[in-house]
N, C-alpha and C positions, 0 to 999 in steps of 0.2 A: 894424608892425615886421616886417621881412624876418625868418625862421625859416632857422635851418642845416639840410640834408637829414637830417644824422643826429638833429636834434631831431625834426624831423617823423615819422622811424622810427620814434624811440622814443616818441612820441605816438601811434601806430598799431599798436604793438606787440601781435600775437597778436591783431589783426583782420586782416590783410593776407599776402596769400600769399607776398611776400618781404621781403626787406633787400640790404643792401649790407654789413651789419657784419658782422663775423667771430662776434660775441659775441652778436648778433641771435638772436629765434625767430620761427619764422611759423606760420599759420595751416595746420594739417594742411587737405588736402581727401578731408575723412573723408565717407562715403556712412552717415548717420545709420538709413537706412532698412533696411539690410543687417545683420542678425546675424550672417551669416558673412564678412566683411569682416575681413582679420588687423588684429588692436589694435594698433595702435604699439607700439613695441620699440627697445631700444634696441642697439646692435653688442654691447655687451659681453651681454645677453640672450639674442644669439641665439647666440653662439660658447658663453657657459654651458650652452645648456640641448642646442645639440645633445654636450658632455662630459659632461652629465647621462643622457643618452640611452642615449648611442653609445660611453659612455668609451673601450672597448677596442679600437674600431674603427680600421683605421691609416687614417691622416688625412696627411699628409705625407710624401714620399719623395726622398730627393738622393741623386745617384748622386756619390761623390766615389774616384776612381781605384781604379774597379771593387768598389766596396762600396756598399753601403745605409746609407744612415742614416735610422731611422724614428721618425714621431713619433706613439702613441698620439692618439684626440682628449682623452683627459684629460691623456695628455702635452702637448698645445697648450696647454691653457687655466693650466696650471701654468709653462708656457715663457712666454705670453703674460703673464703676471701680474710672472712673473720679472726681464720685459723692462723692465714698465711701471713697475714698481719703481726699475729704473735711471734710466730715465730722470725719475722726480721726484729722484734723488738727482744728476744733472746739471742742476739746476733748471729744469725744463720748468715755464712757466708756464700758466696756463690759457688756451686759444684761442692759443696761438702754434705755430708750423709743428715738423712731425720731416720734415724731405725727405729722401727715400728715391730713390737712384739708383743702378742696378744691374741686374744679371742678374737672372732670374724664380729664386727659391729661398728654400728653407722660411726663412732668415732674413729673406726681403724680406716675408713672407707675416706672421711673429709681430712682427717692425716694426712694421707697418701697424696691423696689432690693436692693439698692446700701444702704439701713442703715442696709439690713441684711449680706451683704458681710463686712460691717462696724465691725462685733460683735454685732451691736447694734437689738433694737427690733422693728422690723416696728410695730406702732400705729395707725390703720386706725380711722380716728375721725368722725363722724356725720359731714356735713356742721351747719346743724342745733343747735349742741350743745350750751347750754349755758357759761357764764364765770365761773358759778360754776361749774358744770360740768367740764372742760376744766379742772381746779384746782384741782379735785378729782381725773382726772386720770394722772394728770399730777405730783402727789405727789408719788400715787401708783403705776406706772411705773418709777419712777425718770429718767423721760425725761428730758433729756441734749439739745435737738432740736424742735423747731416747727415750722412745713414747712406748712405755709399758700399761698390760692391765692391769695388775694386784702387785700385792707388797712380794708377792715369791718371785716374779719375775725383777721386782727392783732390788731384791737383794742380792739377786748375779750380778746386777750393775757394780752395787754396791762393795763387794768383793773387788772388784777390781778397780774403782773409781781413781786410785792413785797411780794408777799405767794409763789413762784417758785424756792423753795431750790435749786433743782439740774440743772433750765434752764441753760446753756450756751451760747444761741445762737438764733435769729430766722429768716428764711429767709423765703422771698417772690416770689413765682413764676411767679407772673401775675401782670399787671398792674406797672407803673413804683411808684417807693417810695412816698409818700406823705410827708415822715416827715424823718428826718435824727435824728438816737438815738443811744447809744452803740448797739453793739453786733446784727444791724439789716442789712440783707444782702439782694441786688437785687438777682436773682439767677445767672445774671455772674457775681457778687462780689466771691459768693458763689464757682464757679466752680474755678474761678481765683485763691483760695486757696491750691486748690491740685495740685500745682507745690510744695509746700512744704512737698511732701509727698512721699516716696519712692514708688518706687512698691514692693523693698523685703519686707517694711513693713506692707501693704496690704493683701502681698501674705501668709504672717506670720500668721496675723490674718485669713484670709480664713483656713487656715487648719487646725484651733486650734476646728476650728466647729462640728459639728457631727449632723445625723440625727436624734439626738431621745433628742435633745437640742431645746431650745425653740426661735424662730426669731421673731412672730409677737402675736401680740394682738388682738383682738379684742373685743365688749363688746356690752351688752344690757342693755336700761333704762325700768329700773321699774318705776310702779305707786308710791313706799315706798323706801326706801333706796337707799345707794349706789347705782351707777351701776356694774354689775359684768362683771369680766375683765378673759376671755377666755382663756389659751393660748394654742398658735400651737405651734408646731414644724416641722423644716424642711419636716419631713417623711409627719407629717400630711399633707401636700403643696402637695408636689411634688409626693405621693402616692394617693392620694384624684383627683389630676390632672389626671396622668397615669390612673387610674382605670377607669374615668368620658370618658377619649378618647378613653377607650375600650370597653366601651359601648354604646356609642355612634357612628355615622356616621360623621367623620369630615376626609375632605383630606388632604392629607399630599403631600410636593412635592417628587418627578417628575408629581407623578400623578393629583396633579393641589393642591390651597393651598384656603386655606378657610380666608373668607372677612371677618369678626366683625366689628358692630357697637359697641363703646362704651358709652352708655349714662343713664343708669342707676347708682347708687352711688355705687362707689368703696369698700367704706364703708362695704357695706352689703359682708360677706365672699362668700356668693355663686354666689353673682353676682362678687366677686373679680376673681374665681376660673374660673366660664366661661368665662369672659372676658380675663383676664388676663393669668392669669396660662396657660388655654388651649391654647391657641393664641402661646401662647410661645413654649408650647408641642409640637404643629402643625408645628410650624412655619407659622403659619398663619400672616393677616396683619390686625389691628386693629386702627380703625379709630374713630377719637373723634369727638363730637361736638361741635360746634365754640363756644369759651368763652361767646358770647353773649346771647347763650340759657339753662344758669346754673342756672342765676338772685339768686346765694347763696342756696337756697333750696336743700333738697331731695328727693326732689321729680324729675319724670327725666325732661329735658329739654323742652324747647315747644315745641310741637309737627308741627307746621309749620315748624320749622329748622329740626326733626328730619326726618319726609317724604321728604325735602329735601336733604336729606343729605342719607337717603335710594337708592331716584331715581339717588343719583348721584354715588354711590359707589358701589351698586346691593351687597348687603349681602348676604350670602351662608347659614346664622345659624342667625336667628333674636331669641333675649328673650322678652318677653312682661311682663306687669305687667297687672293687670287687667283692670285698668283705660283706658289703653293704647287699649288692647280689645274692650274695650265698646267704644272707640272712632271710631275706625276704623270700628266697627260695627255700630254703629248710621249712622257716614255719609254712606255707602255703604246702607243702607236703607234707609236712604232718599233718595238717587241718583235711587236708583229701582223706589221708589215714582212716580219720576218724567219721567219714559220712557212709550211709545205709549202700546196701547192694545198688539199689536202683541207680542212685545220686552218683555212685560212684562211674557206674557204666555212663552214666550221661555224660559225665566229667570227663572220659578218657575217649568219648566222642566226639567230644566238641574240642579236648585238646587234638588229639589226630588231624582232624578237620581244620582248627588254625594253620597246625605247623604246614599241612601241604597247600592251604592257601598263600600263606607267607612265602612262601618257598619260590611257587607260580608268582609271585606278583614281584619276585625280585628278575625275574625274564621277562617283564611288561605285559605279563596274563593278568589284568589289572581288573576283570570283574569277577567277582567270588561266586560261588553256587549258592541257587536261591535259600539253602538252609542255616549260611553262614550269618545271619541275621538273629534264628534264634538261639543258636552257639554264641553270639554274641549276648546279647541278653540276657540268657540264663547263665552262663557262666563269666565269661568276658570282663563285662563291664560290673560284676560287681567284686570282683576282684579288685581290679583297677579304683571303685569306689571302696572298699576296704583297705588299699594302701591310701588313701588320700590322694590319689592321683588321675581321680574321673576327669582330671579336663586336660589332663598331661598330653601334648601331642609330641612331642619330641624325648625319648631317653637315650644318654649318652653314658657312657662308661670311661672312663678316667684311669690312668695307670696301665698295669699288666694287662695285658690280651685276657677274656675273658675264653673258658673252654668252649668247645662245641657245645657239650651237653648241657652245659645253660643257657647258650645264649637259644641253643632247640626248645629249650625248656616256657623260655620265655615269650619266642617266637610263638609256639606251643599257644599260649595264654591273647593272642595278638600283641604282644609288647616287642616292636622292634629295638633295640638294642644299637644304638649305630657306636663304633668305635673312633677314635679320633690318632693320629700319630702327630706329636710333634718334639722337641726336644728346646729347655728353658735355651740355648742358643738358636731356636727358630721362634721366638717370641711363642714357644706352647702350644704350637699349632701350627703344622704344615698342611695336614690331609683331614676333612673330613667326612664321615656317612650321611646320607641323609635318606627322607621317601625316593629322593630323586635317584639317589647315587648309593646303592646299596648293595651289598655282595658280604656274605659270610665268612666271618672270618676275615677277612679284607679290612685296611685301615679307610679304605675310600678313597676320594681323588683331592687333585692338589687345589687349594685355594686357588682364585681366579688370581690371574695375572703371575702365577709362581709355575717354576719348573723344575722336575724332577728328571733326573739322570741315572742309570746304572752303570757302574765303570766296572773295569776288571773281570765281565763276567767268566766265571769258570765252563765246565761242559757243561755242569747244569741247569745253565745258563740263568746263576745267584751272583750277585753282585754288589759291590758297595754304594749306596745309596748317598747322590750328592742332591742339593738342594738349593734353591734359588729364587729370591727374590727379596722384600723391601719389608719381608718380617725378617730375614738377618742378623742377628745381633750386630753390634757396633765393635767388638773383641771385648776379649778379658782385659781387665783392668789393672794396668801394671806386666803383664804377662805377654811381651813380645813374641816370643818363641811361638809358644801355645796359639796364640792367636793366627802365628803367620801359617802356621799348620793346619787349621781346621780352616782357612777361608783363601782361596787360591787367589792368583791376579784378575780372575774373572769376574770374583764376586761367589762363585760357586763355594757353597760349605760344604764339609766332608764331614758326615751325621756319624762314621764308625756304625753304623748300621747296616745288614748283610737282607738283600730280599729282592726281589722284582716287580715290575709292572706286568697285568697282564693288558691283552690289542684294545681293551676299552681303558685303562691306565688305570686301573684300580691298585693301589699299592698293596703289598704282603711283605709282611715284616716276618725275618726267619728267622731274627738271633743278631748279635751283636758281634763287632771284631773283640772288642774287650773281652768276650766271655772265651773265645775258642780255647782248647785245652788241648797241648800239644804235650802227647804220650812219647816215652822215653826213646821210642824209634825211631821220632820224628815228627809223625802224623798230624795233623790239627783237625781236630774236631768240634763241632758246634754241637754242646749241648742240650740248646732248647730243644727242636725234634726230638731228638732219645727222651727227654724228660716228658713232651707231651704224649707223646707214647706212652710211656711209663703210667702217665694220670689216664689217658685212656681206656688201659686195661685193668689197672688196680682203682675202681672207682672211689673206695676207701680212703685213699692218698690224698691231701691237700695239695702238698708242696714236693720237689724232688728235685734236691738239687747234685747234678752230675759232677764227680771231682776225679781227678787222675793228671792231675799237672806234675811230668817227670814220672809217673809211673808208668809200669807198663803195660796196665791194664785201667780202664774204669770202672769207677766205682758212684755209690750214691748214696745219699740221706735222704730219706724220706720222713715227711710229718702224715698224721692223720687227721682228720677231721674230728676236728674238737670244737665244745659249744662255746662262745666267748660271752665273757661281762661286756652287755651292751653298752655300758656305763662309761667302762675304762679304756675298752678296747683289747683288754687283756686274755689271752687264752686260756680256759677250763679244763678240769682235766676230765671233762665228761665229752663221751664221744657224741657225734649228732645225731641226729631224729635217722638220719639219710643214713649214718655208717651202723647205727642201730638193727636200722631194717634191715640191711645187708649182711649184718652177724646171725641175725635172725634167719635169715633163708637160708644159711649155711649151716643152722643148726647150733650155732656158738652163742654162749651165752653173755658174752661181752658187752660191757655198756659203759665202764670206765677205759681210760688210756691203760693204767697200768695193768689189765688184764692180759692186753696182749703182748707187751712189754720183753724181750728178753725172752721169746719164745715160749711164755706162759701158757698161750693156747695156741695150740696145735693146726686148731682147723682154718683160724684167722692166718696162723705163720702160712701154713701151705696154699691158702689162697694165693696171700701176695706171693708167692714164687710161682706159682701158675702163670698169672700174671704176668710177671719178671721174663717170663721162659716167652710167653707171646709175644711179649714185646721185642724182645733179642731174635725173634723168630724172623720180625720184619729188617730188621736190621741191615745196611749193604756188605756190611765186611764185617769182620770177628770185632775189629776194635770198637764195632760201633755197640758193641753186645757192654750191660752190665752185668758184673759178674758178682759180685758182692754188695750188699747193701747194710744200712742198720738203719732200722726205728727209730726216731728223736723221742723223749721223755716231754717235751712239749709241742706245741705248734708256733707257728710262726707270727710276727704280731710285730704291728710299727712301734710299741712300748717297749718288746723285746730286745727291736734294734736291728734284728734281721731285715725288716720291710722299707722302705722309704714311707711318705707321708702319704701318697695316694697309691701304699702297698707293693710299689714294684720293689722285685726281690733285690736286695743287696748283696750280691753275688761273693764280692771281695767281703764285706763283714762276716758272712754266716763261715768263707772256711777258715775265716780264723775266731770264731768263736768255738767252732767244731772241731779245730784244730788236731784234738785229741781222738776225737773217734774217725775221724782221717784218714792218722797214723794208723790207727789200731787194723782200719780196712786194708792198707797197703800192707801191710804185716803177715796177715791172714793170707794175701793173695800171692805175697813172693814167696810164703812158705809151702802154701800149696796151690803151683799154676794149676790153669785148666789146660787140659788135654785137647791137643789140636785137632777138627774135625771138618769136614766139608762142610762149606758156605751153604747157608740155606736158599739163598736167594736165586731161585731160580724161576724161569716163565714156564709154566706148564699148561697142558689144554692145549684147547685151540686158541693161540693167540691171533691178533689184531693188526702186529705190526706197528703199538703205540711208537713215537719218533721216528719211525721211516717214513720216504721222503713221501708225501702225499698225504700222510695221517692226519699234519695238521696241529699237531698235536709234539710236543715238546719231551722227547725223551729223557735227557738229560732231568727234567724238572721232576720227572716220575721217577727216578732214579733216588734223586736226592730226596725226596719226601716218602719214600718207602714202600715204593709200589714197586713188588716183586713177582706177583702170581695175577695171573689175568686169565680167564675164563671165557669164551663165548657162551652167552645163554638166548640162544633164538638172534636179534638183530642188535643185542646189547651186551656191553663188556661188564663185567661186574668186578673189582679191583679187590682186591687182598684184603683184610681190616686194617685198617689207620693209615689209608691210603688215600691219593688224591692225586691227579695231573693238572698243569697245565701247560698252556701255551706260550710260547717263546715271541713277547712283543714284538709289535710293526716294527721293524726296520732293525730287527736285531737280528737277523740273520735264520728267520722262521722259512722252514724247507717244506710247506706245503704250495704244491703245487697249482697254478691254476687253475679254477672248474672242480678243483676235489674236495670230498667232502671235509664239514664245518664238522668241528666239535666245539657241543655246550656241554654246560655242566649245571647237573640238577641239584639243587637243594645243598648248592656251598661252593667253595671257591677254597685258594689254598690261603694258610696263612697261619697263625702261630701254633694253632693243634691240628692234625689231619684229622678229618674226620672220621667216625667208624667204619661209615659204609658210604662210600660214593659209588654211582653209577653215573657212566657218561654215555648219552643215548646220542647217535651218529643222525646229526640234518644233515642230509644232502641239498642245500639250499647254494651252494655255488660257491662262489669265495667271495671275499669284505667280513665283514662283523668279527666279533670275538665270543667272549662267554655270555 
């Protein structure tokens, strides 16, 4: 007798590390052996007990037409209760959705709590979503609530309100009602509800909870199908949290309490976890940005309000997206631009002088030269007091890998940069950087108590990245298949991520299985490398995305660096301060996109093929070369639709928006191949013998990352441009021998861009250690 999935679930029930049912529990992956290991907990546990703690500490801040509105954290947990109230007296039933869509603010924050104290399952939504969309997840979760900001988002509801089997209810946070309908509430209509509502029967439902029970949702849009709906559970929260504040540097009171900005979308889980979750862990105090710099998008808020809202609040722990980066970097070089001879020589002193201390202190050379104090002074720290962030000890970057040359850029300035890797099915966060744990380029190491696996590795010894531990997602929701695929019998999930550890376990992400682009001969190739390549050499380039699926060659779209409306998020069609100066030294007189457009100017086109040509230069085989390319008529932007929300690229959407200039590349290229030539890739000089057996040193990994010309210069190798090695982790089959020499590596590490210039200087210090 053939068995239905969801019998076999629940025939499995609390042996097995997931489900597909909403109302499902699974198997914690509790480390038995560990006495300091945090005990499961549940959301509404840990919001208690830090208003147990911390009562009087302020906990939430919204700035509304130049006022403060503040919320004690025992004022949360009495708002949150207050909430959760209403919403049983709107009949929220248990395991049914409260989707939550809107700008980041204390109401979206006691929402979220108060529909998981509810029974119910916090739904974080896109601002951006569509009505269909909205519909899909709103059948699929059988959400009984949706808690929008303004009347724009309640008229997506509204559009579709008669497909909304299980809606009950929808209320509005922001903005007063525009139109009076059933079942449509201001948020103190809303609150004014839970007087009907006891507290024993609150407290009833609270108990009935468990950590290894599902509370919240979240979900990613594809290019094709549905979207697929995620879920957590308690544990996954409040163990994802705890582990992220113990590896990390965040205070805690008495010893002082840490500031957040909140302005990034809520939406995204990792941005939920650090904003949110952590803030709460801490007891920290998290502060939003004023309704006026949302303008509906997901992109984050304008950046005028948000450096305002920096200088006025002095943050302790800033997250960046990349956009966000490139802005803050653009203007601080153009403002160099513009300072006297002298000021400026100081400036490019005392940046020099950062970058090779940073660089030392990432190899535990952890005291600075006595001059480092007034490079900090004079330039340093009043930068950092110009962004609003003199008390910032911690910056983190979100999304897409950030390049080399900024994150130098910033190192440069003292502003470490740590990266984070996680994926919304690892609760947002698997690896973070920290002072402690820092390497270039590198996503960091794995949360305590998790573990990371490379399977399949090829020669280059690159491999599919599995993951492990009690941030986990619980499966997709309704989605057997899918789910029994991504998380094996072990508990082990399979991320479709392609990269390695290196001997100290620092992860390096190198591209995706989804992106690889298999050319008409066979071959599979991983586009990221060609692409960071590509941005390495044509510094001009924002974006580059590699395409040739079924052709027989590759091809590329490229953006420029354009100035964006702070406001919208929207791209300009004026080129930046950076691609400015760079037309400038070339002698072009370019300052708009459309100048160089279509081969308009000359000396910009021959650039970027200069360019083009170095890159394919590094390249390991002919297929790995781009042979054709075209300029985009814009840049790329999460309003455009190419970006996601915290800017990583949309790989599937951009080639079918570009669909047509594609075609046009593969057109061009079967009508006139390129002529078959000898591979450039060859070792010349005196070489080293990098990956022979003794080196130490990982051939395969040099191989694959573009190191093709190697040089002796006195007692040190100097590599190719946009080159890098490393080494092939403990226990994976590393051929250096014992007693021979170490190799480190100075001023970087491998990971989503190679750097320009690596050199790797030969300890002979014995064997153990790594980079």
């Amino acid at each position: 007798m053939m068995l239905s999935r969801a019998h076999v679930e629940r025939r499995t029930r609390g042996r097995i590390y997931w489900t597909t049912q909403c109302e499902g529990e699974v198997r914690l992956r509790l480390n038995k052996d560990d006495e300091e290991e945090e005990k499961p907990v549940t959301v509404h546990d840990m919001v208690l007990g830090t208003a147990t703690k911390f009562g009087s500490q302020l906990a939430l801040c919204s700035k509304y037409k130049d006022r403060w509105h503040l919320f004690s954290y025992i004022e949360l947990y009495e708002e949150c209760r207050r909430v959760a109230k209403a919403f049983l007296q709107l009949g929220l039933q248990r395991f049914h959705g409260v989707g939550i869509m809107g700008s980041n603010s204390a109401e979206w924050v006691i929402a979220s709590i108060a529909s998981i104290m509810a029974g119910g399952i916090s739904v974080a939504m896109l601002s951006s979503s569509s009505s269909k969309v909205c519909q899909l997840i709103a059948e699929t979760t059988k959400m009984n609530v949706f808690v929008v900001d303004n009347n724009k988002q309640l008229q997506k509801i509204n559009q579709i309100l008669g497909s909304l089997t299980y809606l009950k209810a929808i209320v509005q946070y922001k903005e007063e009602l525009k139109t009076t309908q059933a079942n449509l509430y201001s948020w103190q209509q809303f609150l004014d509800l839970a007087d009907s509502v006891s507290e024993d029967r609150l407290d009833h439902t609270i108990d009935r909870q468990k950590p290894n029970q599902c509370c919240a949702l979240v979900y990613n849009l594809g290019t094709t199908g549905p979207p697929k709906l995620m879920m957590l559970s308690h544990d996954n929260i409040t163990w994802t949290t705890a582990a992220t504040v113990q590896s990390l540097c965040y205070k805690c009171p008495p010893e002082g309490q840490e500031i957040l900005v909140s302005y990034l979308p809520l939406s995204i889980i990792s941005v939920q976890i650090l904003d949110m979750w952590v803030a709460i862990a801490v007891a920290g105090t998290l502060y939003f940005a004023p309704p006026e710099a949302g303008k509906d998008t997901d992109s984050p808020p304008g950046a005028g309000f948000l450096f305002e809202l920096l200088r006025e609040v002095k943050p302790t722990t800033f997250y960046g997206v990349p956009w966000i980066w490139d802005l803050i970097r653009d203007n601080l070089k153009t403002s160099q631009l513009e300072l006297g001879r002298f000021r400026r020589k100081v400036n490019d002193w005392a940046m020099k002088l950062g970058l090779r201390t940073n660089q030392r202190r990432m190899f535990g050379q952890v005291h600075p030269p006595l001059c480092f104090g007034v490079a900090k002074k004079l330039i340093f720290d009043p930068v950092k007091k110009f962004l609003g962030l003199s008390r910032c000890e911690q910056f983190f970057n979100l999304g897409m890998g950030l390049p080399r040359t900024t994150l130098d850029f910033f190192l440069s300035l003292n502003i470490s940069i740590f990266e984070l890797y996680g994926l919304s099915e690892c609760t947002g966060i698997h690896t973070v950087s920290s002072h402690q744990a820092f390497r270039l380029l590198s996503c960091g190491k794995a949360l305590l108590n998790t573990n990371t696996k490379v399977e399949e590795e090829n020669e280059e010894g690159i491999g599919n990245i599995c993951v492990w531990g009690r941030h986990i997602f619980m499966g997709y929701l309704n989605d057997f298949e899918s789910t029994r695929q991504r998380i094996d019998s072990q508990g082990w999930m399979h991320t479709m991520d392609m990269g390695f550890l290196d001997s100290d376990k620092f992860l390096y992400i190198l591209g995706s299985t989804k992106d690889m682009i298999t050319l008409s001969s066979g071959e599979a190739i991983n586009p990221n490398p060609i692409e960071e390549r590509v941005k390495n050499h044509i510094p001009i380039v924002h974006y580059v995305v590699v395409v040739g699926q079924d052709h027989p060659f590759l091809s590329a779209l490229l953006t420029l660096k354009c100035q964006v409306n702070w406001e919208t998020g929207e791209p300009r069609t004026t080129l930046t301060n950076e691609v400015v100066a760079v037309c400038r030294s070339l002698k072009s007189q370019a300052t708009w996109l459309s100048d160089v457009l279509e081969g308009r100017d000359p000396i910009v086109d021959n650039f970027i093929k200069q360019g083009m040509e170095a890159a394919n230069e590094e390249a390991p085989s002919e297929s790995y070369k781009v042979l054709k390319w075209v300029v985009l008529d814009t840049d790329f932007s999460v309003c455009g639709g190419e970006l996601g929300a915290t800017t990583k690229l949309k790989r599937g959407t951009v080639t079918k928006m570009y669909k047509e200039e594609i075609q046009k590349l593969a057109v061009i290229l079967l009508a006139h191949p390129p002529a078959p030539h000898p591979c450039p890739c060859m070792v010349s000089g005196d070489t080293l013998g990098l990956g022979a057996p003794g080196s130490g040193v990982n051939g395969g990994a040099v191989r694959a990352l573009g190191i093709h010309t190697l040089r002796a210069r006195g007692s040190r190798v100097v590599l190719g441009a946009g080159s890098t090695a490393q080494r092939r982790p403990r226990g994976a089959g590393s051929s250096r021998a014992p007693g021979s020499p170490r190799w480190a590596l100075e001023g970087g590490g491998v990971g989503r861009e190679p750097p320009q210039k690596v050199q790797l200087a030969m300890r002979a210090k014995g064997g153990g250690g790594g980079l």
